[in-house]
Steps between C-alpha positions, in 0.01 A plus 500: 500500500629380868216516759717792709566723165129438420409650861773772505348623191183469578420314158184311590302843556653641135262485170505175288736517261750678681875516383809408739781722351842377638880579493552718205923486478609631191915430491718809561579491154164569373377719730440850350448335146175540515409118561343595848224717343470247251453204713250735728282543236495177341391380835215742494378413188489172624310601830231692283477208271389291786311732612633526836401774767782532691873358532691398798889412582758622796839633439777585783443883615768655244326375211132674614601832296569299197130267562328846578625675175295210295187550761526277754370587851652362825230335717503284792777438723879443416585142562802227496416202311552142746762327357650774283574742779893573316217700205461749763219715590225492221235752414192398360350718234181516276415673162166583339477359150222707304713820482639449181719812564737241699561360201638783357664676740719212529 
């Protein structure tokens, strides 16, 4: 993880393991298939099998309805990445793992 993202998201103050959860695109074709819930909760799985408290990732402000839905949080401050200033305006986010219930609700 770059040294700015790692300080943006405040990831050195986060439990060990902790899971970095990143552009989820699903291609216009696919989406309302089903594949999104699918994907969501294979990720989960994943998380719990790790054993991981808590997830992290940003998304641009339009997508924080879709990242809340599946239980993330925003925290923190909105932020443009250096360098990558064309992505826009990024909001991080965080998610409590041990509520299997996200898992479901997916």
């Amino acid at each position: 993880m770059p040294q700015e993202l790692e300080r943006v998201l405040e990831a050195k103050t986060l439990p060990k393991p902790f899971c970095y959860y990143s552009r989820l695109y699903v291609m216009k074709r696919w989406r309302g298939t089903g594949i999104v819930s699918r994907l969501v909760k294979a990720s989960f799985a994943e998380f719990h099998r790790i054993q991981a408290e808590v997830a992290i990732c940003h998304c641009y402000p339009h997508l924080q309805g879709f990242y809340e839905r599946v239980g993330f949080r925003p925290y923190g401050k909105p932020f443009i990445q250096t360098g990558l200033d064309e992505l826009g305006w990024q909001r991080p986010l965080r998610c409590a793992i041990q509520r299997s219930e996200l898992v479901q609700s997916a």
